[in-house]
MINU-185004 format. One line per field, with one value per atom (N, C-alpha, C): atom name; residue number from 1; y, z, x. Coordinates in steps of 0.2 Angstrom, whole numbers, padded with zeros to 4 digits. Layout:
N
atomo	CA;...
num	NUM;...
yy	Y;...
zz	Z;...
xx	X;...
END
This chain:
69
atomo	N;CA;C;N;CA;C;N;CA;C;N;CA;C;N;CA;C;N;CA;C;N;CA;C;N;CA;C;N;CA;C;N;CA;C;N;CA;C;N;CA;C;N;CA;C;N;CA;C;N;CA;C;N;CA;C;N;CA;C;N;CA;C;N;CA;C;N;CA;C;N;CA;C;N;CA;C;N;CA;C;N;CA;C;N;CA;C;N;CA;C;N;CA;C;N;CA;C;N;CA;C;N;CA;C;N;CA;C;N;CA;C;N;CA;C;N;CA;C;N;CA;C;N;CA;C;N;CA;C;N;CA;C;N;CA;C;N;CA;C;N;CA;C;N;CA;C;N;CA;C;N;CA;C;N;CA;C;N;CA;C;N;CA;C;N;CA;C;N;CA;C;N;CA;C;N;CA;C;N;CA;C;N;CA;C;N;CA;C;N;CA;C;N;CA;C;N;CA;C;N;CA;C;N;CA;C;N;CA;C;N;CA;C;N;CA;C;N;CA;C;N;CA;C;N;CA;C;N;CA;C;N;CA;C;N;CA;C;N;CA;C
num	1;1;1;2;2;2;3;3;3;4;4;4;5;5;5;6;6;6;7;7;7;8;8;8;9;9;9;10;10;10;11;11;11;12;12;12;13;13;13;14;14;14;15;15;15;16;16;16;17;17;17;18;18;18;19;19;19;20;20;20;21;21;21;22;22;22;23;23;23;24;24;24;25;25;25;26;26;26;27;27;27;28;28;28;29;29;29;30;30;30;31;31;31;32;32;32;33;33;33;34;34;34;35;35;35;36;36;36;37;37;37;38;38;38;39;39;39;40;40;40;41;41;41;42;42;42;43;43;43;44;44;44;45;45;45;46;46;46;47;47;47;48;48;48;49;49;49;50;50;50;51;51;51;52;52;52;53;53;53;54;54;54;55;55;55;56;56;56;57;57;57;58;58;58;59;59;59;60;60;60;61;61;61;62;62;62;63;63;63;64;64;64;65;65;65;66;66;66;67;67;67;68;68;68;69;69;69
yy	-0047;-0051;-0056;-0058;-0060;-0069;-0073;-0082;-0083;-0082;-0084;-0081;-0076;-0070;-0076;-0077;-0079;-0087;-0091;-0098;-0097;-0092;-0091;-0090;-0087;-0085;-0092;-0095;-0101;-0108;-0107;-0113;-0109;-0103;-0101;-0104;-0103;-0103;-0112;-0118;-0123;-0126;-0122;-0124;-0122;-0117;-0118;-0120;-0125;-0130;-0125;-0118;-0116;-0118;-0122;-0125;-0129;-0133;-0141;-0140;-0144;-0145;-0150;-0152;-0159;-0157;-0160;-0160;-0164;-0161;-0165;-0163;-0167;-0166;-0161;-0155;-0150;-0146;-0145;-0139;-0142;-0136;-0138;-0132;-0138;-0136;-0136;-0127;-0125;-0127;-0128;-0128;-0126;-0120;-0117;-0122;-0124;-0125;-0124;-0123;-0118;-0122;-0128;-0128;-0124;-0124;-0121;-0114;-0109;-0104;-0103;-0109;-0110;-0110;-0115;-0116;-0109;-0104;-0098;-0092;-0092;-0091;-0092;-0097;-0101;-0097;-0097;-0093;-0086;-0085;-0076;-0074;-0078;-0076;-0070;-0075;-0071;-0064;-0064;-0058;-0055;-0056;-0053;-0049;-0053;-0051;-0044;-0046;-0042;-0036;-0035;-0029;-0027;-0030;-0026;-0023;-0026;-0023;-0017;-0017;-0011;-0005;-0006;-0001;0000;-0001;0000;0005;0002;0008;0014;0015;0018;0024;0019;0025;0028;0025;0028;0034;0034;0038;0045;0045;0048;0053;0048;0053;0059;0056;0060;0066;0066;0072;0080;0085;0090;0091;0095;0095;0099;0096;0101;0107;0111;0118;0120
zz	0968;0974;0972;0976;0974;0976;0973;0973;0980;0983;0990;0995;0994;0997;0996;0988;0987;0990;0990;0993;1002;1005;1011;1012;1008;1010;1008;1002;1000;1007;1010;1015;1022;1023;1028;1028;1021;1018;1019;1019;1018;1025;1028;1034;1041;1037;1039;1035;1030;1031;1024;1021;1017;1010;1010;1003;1004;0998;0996;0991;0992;0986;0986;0977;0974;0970;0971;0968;0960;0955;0946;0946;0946;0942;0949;0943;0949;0950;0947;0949;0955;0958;0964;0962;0960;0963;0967;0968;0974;0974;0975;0975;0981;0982;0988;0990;0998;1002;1004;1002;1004;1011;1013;1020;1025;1028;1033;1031;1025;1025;1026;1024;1026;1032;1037;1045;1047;1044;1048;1048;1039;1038;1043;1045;1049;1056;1059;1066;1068;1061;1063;1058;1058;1056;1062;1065;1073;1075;1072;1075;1068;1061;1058;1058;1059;1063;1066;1073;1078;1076;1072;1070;1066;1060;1055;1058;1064;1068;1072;1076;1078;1073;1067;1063;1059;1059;1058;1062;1069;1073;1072;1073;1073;1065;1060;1055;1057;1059;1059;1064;1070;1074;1072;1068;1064;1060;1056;1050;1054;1060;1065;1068;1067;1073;1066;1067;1066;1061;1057;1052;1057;1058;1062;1058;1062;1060;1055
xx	-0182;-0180;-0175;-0170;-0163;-0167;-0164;-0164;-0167;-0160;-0159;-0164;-0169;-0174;-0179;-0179;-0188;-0186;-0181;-0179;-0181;-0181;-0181;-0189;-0192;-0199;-0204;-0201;-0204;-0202;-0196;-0196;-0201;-0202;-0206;-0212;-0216;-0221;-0223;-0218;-0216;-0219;-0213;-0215;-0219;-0224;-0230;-0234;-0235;-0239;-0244;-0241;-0246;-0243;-0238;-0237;-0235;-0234;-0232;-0226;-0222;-0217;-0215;-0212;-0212;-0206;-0201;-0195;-0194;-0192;-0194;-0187;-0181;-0174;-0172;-0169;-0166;-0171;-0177;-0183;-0186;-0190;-0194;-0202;-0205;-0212;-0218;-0219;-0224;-0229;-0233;-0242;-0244;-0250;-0252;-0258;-0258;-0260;-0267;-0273;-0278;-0281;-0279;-0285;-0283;-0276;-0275;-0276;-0277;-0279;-0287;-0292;-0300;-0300;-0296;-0296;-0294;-0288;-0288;-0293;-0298;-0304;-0310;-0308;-0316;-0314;-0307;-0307;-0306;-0305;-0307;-0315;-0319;-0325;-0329;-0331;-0333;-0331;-0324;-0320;-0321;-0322;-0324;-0331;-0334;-0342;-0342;-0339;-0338;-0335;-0328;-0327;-0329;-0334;-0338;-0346;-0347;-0353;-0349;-0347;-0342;-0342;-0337;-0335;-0343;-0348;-0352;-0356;-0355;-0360;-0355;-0349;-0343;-0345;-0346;-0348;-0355;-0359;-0367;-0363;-0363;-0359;-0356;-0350;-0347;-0350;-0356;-0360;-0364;-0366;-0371;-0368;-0361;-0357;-0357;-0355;-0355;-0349;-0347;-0342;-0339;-0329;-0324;-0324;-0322;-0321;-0316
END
């Protein structure tokens, strides 16, 4: 991946808030971010829930049917 590619995805990544950077001379160092990845963990728990009971009944379902022919 070309300088300019990985400097675009690193300000993406910046400014939402999943990294931190601290400028030393002419380097810039990242450090990741994990709260806002816990806070976006914590709001798709439920919907994790929800679509691992789903896909659950979904397999039981599945196992129960007749092999295609």
């Amino acid at each position: 991946m070309s300088q300019p590619r990985v400097s675009k995805h690193l300000r993406v990544l910046r400014d939402a808030g999943l990294v931190a950077v601290r400028a030393e001379a002419q380097r810039r160092w990242y450090e990741l971010r994990p709260e806002p990845l816990a806070d976006l963990d914590a709001w798709l728990a439920p919907y994790r829930r929800l679509w691992t009971e789903r896909l659950e009944v979904l397999e039981r379902h599945l196992e129960t049917m007749p092999d295609a022919p």
